[in-house]
C-alpha positions as CSV (number, residue, x, y, z in Angstrom):
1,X,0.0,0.0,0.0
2,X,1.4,3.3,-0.5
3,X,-0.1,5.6,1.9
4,X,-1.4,5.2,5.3
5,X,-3.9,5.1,7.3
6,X,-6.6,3.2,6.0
7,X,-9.2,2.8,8.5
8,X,-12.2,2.1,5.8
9,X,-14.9,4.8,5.9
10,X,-12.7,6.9,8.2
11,X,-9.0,7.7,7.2
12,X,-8.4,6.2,3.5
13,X,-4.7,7.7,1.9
14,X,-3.1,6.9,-1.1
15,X,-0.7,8.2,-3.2
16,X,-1.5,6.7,-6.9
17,X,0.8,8.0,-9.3
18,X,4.5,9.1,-10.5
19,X,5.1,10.6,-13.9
20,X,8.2,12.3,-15.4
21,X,7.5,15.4,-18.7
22,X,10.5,17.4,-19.9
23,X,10.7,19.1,-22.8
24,X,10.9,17.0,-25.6
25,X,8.0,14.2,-24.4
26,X,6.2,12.4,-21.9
27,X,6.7,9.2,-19.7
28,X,5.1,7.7,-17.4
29,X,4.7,4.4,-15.3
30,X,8.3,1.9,-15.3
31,X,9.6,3.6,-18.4
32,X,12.3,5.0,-18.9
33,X,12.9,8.6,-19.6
34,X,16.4,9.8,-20.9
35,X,17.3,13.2,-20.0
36,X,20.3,15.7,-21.0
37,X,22.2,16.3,-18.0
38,X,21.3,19.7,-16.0
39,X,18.2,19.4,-18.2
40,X,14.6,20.4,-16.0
41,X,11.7,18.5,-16.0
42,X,8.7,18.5,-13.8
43,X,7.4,15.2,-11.8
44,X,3.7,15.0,-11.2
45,X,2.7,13.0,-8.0
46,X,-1.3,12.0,-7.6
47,X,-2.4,11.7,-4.5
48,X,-6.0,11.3,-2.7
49,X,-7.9,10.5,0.8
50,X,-10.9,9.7,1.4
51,X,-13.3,9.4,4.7
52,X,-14.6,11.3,7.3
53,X,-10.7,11.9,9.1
54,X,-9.7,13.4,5.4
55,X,-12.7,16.0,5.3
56,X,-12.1,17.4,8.5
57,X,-8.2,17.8,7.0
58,X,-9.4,19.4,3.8
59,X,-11.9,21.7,5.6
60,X,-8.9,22.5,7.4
61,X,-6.7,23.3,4.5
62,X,-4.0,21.5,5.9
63,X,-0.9,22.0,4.4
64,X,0.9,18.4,2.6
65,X,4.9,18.5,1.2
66,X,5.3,16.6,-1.7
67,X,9.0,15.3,-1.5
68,X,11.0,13.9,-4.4
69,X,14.2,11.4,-4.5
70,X,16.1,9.8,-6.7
71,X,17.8,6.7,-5.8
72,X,21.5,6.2,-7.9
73,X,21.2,2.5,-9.8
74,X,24.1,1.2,-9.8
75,X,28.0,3.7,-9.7
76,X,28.4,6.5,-10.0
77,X,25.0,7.8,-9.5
78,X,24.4,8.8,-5.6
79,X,21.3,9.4,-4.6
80,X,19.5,13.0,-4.5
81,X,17.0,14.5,-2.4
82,X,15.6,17.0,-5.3
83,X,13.1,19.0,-3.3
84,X,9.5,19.5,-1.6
85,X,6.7,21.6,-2.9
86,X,4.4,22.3,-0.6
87,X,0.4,22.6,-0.5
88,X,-2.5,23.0,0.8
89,X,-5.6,21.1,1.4
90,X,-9.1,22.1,-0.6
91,X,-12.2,21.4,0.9
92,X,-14.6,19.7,-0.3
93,X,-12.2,18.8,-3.6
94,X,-13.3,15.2,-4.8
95,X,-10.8,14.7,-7.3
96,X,-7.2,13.2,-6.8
97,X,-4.4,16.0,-6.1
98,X,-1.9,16.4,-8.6
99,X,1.3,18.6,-7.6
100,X,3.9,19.2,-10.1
101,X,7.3,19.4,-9.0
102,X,9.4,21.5,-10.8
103,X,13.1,19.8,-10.7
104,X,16.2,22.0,-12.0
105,X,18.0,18.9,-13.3
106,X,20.2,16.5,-11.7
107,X,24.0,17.0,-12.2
108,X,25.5,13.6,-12.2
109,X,25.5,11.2,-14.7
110,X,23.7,7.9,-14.5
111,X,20.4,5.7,-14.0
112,X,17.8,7.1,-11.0
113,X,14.9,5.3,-9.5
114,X,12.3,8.0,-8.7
115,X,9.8,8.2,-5.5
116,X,8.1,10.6,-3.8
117,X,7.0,11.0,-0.4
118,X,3.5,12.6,0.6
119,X,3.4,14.4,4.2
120,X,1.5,16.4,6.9
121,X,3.3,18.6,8.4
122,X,1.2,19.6,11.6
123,X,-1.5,16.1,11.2
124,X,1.0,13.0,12.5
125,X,0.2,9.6,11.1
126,X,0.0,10.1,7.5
127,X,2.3,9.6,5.4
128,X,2.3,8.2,1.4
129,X,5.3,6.6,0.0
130,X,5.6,5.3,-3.6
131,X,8.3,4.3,-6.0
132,X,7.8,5.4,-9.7
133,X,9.6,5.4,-13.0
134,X,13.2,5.2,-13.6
135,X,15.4,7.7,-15.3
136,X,18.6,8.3,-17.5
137,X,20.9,11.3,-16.9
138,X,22.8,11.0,-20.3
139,X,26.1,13.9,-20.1
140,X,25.7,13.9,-24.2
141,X,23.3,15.7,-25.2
142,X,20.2,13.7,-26.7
């Protein structure tokens, strides 16, 4: 499962989805997307609660960090912590949340697992974790 809690009917969260878009084209999923190195491109996590715990977050407007990593396959490549955006809660909104991280570009070389972390700052006891597509940092440009 990638988010908890899930107490049914009471406190449901999940975070659904990872997907990579640059410049020149899409992915999303397990593919894999090759990027120039230093080259930007935005990551788009979905995320979404349900139940009577997650209305009384979202009337709130609670606030929710979005924060990115990528885990280095193999050498070189280390592993980055690329940045939270940050959120707020909309009550009432039915509809998944989709945040779009804007990433400057990573600056080493190499093959990157991606996953994002979804959390509450001042609401303890949620928290979504989920692994998503893998990259390639190509230092020729593509």
């Amino acid at each position: 499962m990638a988010g908890q809690p899930y107490v049914e009917g009471f406190a449901e969260f999940d975070v659904n989805d990872i997907k990579v878009t640059w410049e020149q084209g899409t992915a999303g999923g397990n593919n894999l997307a090759i990027l120039d190195l230093n080259e930007a491109f935005n990551i788009t996590v979905t995320f979404a609660g349900k139940g009577t715990q997650w209305q009384n977050m979202q009337n709130l407007g609670l606030q929710y960090n979005v924060a990115i990593f990528a885990e280095g396959i193999g050498l070189p490549p280390v592993d980055q912590n690329l940045g939270v955006t940050a959120g707020n809660l909309v009550p009432g909104q039915q509809v998944p949340y989709e945040v779009v991280c804007n990433i400057g570009g990573i600056n080493q070389s190499g093959v990157y697992r991606l996953a994002a972390m979804v959390t509450f700052p001042t609401w303890t006891g949620w928290l979504g974790f989920l692994e998503g597509p893998f990259i390639q940092v190509h230092d020729q440009e593509q």
